[in-house]
C-alpha positions as a Markdown table, in Angstrom:
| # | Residue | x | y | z |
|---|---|---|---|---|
| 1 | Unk | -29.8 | 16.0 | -32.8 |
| 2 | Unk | -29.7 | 12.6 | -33.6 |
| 3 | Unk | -27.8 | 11.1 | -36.5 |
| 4 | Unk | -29.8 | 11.0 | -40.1 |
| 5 | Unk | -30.5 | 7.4 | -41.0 |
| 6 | Unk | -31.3 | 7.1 | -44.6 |
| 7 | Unk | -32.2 | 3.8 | -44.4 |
| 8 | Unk | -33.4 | 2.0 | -41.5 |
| 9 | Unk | -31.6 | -1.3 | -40.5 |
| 10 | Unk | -34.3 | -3.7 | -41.1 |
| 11 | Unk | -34.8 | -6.9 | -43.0 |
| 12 | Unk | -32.1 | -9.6 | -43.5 |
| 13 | Unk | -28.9 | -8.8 | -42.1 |
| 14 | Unk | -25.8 | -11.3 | -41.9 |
| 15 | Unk | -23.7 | -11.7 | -38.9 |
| 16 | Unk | -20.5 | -12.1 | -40.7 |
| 17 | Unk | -17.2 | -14.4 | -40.0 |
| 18 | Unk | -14.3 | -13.2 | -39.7 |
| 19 | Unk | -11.7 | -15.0 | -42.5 |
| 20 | Unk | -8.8 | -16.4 | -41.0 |
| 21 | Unk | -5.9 | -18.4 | -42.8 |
| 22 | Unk | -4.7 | -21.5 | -41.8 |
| 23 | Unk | -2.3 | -20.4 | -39.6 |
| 24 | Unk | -5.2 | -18.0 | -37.6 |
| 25 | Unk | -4.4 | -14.7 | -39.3 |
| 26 | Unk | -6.8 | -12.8 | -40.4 |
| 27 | Unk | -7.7 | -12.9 | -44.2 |
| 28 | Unk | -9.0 | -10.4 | -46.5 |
| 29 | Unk | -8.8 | -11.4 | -49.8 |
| 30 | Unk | -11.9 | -13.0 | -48.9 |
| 31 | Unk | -14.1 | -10.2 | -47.7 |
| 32 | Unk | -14.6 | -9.4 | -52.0 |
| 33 | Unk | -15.9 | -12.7 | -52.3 |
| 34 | Unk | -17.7 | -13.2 | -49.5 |
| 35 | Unk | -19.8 | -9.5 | -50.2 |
| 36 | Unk | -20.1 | -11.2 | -53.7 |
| 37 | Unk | -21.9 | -14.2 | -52.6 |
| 38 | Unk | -24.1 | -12.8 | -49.8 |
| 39 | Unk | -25.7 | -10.4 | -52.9 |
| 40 | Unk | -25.8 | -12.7 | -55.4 |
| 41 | Unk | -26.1 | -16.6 | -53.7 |
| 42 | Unk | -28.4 | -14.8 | -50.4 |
| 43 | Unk | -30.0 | -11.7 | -51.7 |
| 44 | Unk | -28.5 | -9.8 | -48.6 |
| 45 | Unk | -27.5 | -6.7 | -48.7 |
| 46 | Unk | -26.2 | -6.0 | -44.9 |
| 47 | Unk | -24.1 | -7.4 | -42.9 |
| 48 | Unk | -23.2 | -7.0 | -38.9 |
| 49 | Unk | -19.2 | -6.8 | -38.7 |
| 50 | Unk | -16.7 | -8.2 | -36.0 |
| 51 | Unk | -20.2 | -9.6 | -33.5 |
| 52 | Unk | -20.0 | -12.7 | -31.6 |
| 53 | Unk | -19.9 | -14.7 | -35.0 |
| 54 | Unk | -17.2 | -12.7 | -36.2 |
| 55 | Unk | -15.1 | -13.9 | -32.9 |
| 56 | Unk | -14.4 | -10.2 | -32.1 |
| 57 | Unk | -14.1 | -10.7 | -28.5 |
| 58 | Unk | -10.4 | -13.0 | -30.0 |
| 59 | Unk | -9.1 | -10.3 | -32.5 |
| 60 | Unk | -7.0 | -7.9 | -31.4 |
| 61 | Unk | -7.6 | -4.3 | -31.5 |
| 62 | Unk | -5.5 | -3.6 | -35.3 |
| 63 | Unk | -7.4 | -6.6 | -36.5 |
| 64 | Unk | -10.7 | -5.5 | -36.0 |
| 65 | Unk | -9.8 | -2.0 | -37.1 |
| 66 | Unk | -8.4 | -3.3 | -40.5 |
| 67 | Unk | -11.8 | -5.9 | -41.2 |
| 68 | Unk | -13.9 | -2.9 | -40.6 |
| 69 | Unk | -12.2 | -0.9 | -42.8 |
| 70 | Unk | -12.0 | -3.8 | -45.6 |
| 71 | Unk | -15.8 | -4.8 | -44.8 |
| 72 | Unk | -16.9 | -0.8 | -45.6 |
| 73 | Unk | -14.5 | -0.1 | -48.1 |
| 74 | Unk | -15.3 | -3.2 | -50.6 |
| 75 | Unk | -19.2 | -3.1 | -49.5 |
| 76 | Unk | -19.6 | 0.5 | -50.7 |
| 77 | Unk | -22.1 | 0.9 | -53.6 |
| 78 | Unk | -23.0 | -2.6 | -53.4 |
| 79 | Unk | -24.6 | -3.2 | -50.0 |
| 80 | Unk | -27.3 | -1.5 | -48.0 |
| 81 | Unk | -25.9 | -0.9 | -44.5 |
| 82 | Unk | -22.7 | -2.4 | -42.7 |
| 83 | Unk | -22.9 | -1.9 | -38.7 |
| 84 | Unk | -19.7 | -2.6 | -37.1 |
| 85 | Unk | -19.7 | -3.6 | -33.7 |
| 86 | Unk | -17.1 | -2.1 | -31.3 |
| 87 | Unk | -17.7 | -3.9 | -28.1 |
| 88 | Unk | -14.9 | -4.4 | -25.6 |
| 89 | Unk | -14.0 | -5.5 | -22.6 |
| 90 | Unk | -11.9 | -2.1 | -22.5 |
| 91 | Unk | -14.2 | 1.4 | -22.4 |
| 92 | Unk | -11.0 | 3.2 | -24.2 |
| 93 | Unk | -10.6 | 0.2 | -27.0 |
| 94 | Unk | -14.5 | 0.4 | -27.7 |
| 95 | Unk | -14.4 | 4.2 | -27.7 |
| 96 | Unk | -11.2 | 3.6 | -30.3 |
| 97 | Unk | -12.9 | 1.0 | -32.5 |
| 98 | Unk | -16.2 | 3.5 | -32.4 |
| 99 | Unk | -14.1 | 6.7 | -33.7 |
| 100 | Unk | -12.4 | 4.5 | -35.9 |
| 101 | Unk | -15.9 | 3.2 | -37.2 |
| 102 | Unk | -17.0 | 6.7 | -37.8 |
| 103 | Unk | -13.8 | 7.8 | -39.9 |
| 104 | Unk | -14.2 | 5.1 | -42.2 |
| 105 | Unk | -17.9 | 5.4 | -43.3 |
| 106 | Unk | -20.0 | 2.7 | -41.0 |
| 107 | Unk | -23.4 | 3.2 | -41.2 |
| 108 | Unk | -23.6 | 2.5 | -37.6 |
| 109 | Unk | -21.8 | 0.7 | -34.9 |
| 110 | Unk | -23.1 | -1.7 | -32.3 |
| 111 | Unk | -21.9 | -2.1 | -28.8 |
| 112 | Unk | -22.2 | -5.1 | -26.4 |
| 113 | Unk | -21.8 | -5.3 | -22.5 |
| 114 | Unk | -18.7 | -6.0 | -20.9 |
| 115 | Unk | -18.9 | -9.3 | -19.8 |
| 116 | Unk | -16.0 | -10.0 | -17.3 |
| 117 | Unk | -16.7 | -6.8 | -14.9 |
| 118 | Unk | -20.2 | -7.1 | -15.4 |
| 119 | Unk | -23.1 | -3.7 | -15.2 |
| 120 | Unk | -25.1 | -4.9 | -12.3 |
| 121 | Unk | -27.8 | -2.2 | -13.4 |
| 122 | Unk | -29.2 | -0.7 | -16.3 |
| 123 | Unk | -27.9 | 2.9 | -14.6 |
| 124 | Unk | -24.4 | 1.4 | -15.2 |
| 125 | Unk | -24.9 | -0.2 | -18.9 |
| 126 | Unk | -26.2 | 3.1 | -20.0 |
| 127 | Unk | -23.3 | 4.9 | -18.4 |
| 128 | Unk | -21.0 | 2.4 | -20.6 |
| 129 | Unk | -22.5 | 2.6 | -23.6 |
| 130 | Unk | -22.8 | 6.2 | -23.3 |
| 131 | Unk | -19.0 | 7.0 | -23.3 |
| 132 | Unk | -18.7 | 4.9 | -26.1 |
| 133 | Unk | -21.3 | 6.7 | -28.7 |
| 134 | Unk | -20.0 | 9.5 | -27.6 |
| 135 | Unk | -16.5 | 8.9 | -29.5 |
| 136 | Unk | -18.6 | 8.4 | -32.5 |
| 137 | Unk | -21.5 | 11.3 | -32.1 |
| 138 | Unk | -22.4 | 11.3 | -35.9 |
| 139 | Unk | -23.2 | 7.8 | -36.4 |
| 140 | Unk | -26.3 | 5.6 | -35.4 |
| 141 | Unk | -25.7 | 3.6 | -32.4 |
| 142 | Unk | -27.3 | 0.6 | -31.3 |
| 143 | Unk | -27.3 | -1.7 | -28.5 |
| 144 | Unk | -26.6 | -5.5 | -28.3 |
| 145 | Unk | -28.0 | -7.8 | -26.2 |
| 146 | Unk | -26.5 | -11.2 | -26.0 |
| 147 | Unk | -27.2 | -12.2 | -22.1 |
| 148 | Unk | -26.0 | -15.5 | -23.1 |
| 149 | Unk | -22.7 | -15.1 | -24.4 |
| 150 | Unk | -22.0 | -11.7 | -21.5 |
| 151 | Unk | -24.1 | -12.7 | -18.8 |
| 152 | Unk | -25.8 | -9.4 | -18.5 |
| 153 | Unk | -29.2 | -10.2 | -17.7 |
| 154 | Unk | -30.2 | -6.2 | -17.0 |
| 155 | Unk | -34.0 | -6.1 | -18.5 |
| 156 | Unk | -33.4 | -3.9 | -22.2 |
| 157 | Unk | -36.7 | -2.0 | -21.3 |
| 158 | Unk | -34.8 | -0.2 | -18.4 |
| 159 | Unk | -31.9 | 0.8 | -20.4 |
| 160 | Unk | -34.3 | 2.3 | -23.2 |
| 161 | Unk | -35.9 | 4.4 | -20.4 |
| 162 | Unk | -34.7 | 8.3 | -21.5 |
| 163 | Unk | -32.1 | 6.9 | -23.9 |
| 164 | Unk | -32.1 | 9.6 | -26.4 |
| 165 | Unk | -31.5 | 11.9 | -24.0 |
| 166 | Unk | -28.6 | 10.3 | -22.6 |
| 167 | Unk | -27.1 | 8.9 | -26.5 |
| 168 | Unk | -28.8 | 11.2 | -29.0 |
| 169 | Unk | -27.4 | 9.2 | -31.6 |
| 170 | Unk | -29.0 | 6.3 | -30.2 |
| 171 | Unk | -30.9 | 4.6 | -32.8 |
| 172 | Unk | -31.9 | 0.9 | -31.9 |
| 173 | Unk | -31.3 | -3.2 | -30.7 |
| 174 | Unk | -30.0 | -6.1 | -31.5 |
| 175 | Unk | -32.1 | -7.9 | -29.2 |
| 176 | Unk | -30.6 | -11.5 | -29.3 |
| 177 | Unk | -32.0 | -12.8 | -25.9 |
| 178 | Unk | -34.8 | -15.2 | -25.6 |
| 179 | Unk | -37.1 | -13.0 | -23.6 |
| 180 | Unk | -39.5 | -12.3 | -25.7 |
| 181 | Unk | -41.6 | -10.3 | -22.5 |
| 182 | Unk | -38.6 | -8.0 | -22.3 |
| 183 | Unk | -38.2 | -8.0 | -26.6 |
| 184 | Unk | -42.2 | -7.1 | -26.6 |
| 185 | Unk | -41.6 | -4.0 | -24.1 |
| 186 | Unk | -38.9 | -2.8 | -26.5 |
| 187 | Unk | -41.0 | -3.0 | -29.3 |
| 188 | Unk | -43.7 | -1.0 | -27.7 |
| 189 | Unk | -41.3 | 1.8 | -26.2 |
| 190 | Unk | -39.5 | 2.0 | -29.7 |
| 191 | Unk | -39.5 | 5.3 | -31.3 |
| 192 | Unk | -40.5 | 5.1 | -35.0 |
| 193 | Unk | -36.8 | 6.1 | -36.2 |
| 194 | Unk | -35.3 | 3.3 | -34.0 |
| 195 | Unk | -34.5 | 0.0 | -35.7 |
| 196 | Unk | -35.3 | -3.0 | -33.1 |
| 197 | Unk | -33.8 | -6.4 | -34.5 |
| 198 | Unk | -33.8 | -9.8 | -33.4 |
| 199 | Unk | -31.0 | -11.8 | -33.1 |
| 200 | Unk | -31.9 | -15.4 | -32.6 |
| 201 | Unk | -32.3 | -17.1 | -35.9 |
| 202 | Unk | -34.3 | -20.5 | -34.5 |
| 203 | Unk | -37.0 | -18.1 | -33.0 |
| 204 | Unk | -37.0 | -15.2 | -35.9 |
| 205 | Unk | -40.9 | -16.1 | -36.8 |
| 206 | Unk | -42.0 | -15.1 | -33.3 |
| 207 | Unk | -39.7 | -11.7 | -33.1 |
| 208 | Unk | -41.3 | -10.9 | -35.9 |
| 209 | Unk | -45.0 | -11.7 | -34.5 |
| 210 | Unk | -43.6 | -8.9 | -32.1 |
| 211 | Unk | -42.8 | -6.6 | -34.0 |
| 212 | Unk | -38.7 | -6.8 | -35.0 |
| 213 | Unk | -38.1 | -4.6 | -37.9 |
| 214 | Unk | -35.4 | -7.2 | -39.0 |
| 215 | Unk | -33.4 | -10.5 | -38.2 |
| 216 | Unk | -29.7 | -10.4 | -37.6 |
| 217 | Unk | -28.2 | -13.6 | -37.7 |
| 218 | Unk | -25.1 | -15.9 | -38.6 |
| 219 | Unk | -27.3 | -18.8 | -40.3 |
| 220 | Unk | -28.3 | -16.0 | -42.5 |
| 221 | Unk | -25.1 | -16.1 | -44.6 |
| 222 | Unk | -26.0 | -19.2 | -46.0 |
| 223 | Unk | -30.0 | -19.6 | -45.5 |
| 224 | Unk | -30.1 | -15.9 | -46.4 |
| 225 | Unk | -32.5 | -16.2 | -49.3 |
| 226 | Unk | -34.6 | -18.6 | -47.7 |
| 227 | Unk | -35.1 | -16.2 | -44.2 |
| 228 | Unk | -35.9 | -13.4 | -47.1 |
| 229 | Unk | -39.0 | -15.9 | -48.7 |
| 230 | Unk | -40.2 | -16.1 | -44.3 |
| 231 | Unk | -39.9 | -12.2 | -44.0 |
| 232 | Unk | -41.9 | -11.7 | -47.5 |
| 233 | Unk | -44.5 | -14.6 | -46.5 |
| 234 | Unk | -44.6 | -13.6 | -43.1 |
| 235 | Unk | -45.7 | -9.7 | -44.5 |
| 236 | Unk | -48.3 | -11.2 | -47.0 |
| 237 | Unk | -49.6 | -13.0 | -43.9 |
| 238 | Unk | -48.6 | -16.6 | -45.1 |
| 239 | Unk | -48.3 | -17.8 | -41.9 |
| 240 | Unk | -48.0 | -21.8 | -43.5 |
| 241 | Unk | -44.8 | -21.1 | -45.4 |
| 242 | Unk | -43.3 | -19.2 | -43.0 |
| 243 | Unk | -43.5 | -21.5 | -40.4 |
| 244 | Unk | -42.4 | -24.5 | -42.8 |
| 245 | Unk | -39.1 | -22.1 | -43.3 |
| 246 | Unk | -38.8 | -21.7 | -39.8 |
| 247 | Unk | -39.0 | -25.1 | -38.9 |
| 248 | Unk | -36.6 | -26.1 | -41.6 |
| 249 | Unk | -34.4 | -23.9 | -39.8 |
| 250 | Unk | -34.9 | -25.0 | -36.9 |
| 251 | Unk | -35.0 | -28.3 | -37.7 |
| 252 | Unk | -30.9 | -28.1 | -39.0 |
| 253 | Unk | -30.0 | -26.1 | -35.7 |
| 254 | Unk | -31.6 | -29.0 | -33.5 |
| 255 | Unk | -29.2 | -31.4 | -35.1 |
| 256 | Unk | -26.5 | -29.0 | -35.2 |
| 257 | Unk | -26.8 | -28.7 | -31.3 |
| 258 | Unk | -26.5 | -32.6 | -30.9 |
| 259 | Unk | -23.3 | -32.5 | -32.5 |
| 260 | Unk | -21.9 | -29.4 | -31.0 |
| 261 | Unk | -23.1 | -26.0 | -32.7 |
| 262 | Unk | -20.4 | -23.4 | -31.9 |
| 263 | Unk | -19.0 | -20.5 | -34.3 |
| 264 | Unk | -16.0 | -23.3 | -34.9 |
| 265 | Unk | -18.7 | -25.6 | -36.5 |
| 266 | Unk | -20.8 | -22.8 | -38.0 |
| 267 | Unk | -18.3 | -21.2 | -39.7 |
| 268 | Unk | -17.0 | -24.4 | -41.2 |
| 269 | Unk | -20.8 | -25.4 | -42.8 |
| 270 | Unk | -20.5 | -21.7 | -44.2 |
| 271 | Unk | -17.3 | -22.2 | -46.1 |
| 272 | Unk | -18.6 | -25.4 | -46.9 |
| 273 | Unk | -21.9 | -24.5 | -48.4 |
| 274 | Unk | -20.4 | -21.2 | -49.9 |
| 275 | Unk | -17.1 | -22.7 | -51.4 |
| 276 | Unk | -15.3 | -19.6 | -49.3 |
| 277 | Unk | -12.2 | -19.6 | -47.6 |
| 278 | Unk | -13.3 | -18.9 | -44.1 |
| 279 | Unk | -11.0 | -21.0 | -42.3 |
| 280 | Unk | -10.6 | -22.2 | -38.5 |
| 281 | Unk | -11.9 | -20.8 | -35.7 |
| 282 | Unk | -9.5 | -18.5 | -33.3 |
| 283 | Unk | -8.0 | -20.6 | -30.1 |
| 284 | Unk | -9.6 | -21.0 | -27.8 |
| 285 | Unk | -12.3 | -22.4 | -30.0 |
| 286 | Unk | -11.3 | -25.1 | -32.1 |
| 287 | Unk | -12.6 | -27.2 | -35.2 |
| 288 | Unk | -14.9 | -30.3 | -35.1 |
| 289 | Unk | -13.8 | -33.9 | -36.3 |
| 290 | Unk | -14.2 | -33.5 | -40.1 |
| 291 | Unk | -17.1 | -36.7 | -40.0 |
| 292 | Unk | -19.5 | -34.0 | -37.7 |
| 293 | Unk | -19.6 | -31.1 | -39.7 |
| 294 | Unk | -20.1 | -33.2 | -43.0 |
| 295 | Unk | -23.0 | -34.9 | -41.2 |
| 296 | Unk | -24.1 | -31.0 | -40.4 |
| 297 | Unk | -23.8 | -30.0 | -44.4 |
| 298 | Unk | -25.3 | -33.1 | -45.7 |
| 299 | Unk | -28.7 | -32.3 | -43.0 |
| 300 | Unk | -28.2 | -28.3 | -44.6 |
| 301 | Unk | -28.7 | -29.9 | -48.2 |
| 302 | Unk | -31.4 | -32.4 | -47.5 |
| 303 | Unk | -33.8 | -29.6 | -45.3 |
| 304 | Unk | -33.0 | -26.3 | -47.8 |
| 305 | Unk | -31.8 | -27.7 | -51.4 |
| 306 | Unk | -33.3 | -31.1 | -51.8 |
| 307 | Unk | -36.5 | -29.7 | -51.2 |
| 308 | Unk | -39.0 | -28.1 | -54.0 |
| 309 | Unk | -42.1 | -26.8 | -51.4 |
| 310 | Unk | -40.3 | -23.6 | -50.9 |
């Protein structure tokens, strides 16, 4: 039987970033703060754990274990869902981080594709991510699809083919590919119990027009409230102000891009915006000249708090 989900991952969820001090260690006398904020400053209430924003793929095994457990411990009773994801490069570390996951009360765990020996098939991605649910039975399980970061361009319609029969606890996708053919043909093979979200913020208006249940996304820690107002508009079919919303958004990342718009950079307009201690980015990313990523914040304020129309 598959896992009971009392409530479906949907709506606004922030791709969190991983604290780090100045030295590069991780840091979590910030996680309190951070939950704080993302209630109170974005009105959201759940957050994706150790993804590609988080820089998972450059913690060790022992740090991603102890940010789980700090993200699930001080989010209990105050936010919605927490899904940790326990991708590796390493089928026993992801099977690992999974059981770990379970033990300390995820409400689901997320599992990307090995990207340096790489599934050439759908037959072998299901294989993968089938030894890994299975070291967490009890808990949802969802894929996600990043074919830009892995490299793994297997369609996500193929891999949904007899799923649940394969990952009983299988429960949904963070689709975060711009395919929106392939996203479309998940949407429409989706069992209702399955939570299908999309995970690239600059396109989130047309997921949506296909039917994502809810937008994962690292902008969303600090344009959380805003991506709320587009879901809410976009429901009371206000097609105008969500599109303005979306094009503000849009409009930042485009400039962002010019500059160079890595996690490095992101994670700096976040501590910026939010007053947080986030810190640097984990070698062998590294931080922006100080002049780009104020240039970045003052194009934040000018799009999303100088303006009245939203």
């Amino acid at each position: 039987m598959p896992p009971v989900v009392e409530t479906k991952l949907s709506g606004v969820v922030a791709a969190t970033f991983t604290p780090l001090t100045p030295e590069g260690e991780i840091n979590l006398s910030v996680i309190g703060p951070y939950i704080d904020y993302l209630i109170e400053k974005q009105n959201v209430k759940s957050i994706f754990v150790n993804g590609t924003t988080g820089e998972s793929m450059s913690l060790s095994v022992a740090e991603r274990k102890a940010l789980a457990e700090d993200w699930c411990h001080k989010a209990k009773g105050k936010m919605d869902q927490v899904v940790v994801h326990v991708g590796c490069m390493s089928l026993k570390d992801s099977q690992e981080l999974a059981g770990h996951a379970a033990q300390i009360g995820a409400d689901g765990i997320a599992v990307i594709s090995p990207s340096f020996f790489k599934p050439s098939t759908a037959a072998a991605l299901i294989a993968f991510l089938r030894e890994v649910a299975s070291a967490a039975p009890t808990i949802p399980f969802y894929y996600y699809h990043i074919p830009s970061v892995t490299g793994v361009n297997v369609p996500v319609r193929d891999v949904l083919n007899g799923i649940e029969d394969l990952i009983p606890s299988f429960s949904g996708i963070k689709f975060s590919g711009n395919d929106l053919l392939d996203f479309g043909q998940c949407v429409s093979k989706s069992q209702p119990h399955w939570s299908v979200v999309y995970g690239v913020d600059e396109h989130l208006l047309a997921g949506l027009a296909m039917g994502a249940n809810g937008a994962v996304g690292s902008t969303y820690n600090y344009v959380g409230s805003y991506i709320n107002k587009l879901i809410t508009a976009f429901e009371n079919g206000d097609q105008l102000q969500a599109r303005a919303i979306q094009f503000k958004l849009q409009d930042l990342l485009s400039f962002a891009m010019t500059i160079g718009f890595d996690v490095g950079v992101n994670k700096q307009l976040m501590s910026d915006v939010s007053g947080l201690s986030l810190g640097p980015p984990r070698l062998p990313l590294i931080q922006r000249p100080e002049d780009g990523a104020k240039s970045i914040l003052q194009k934040y304020q000018s799009l999303f708090l100088d303006s009245g129309s939203m």
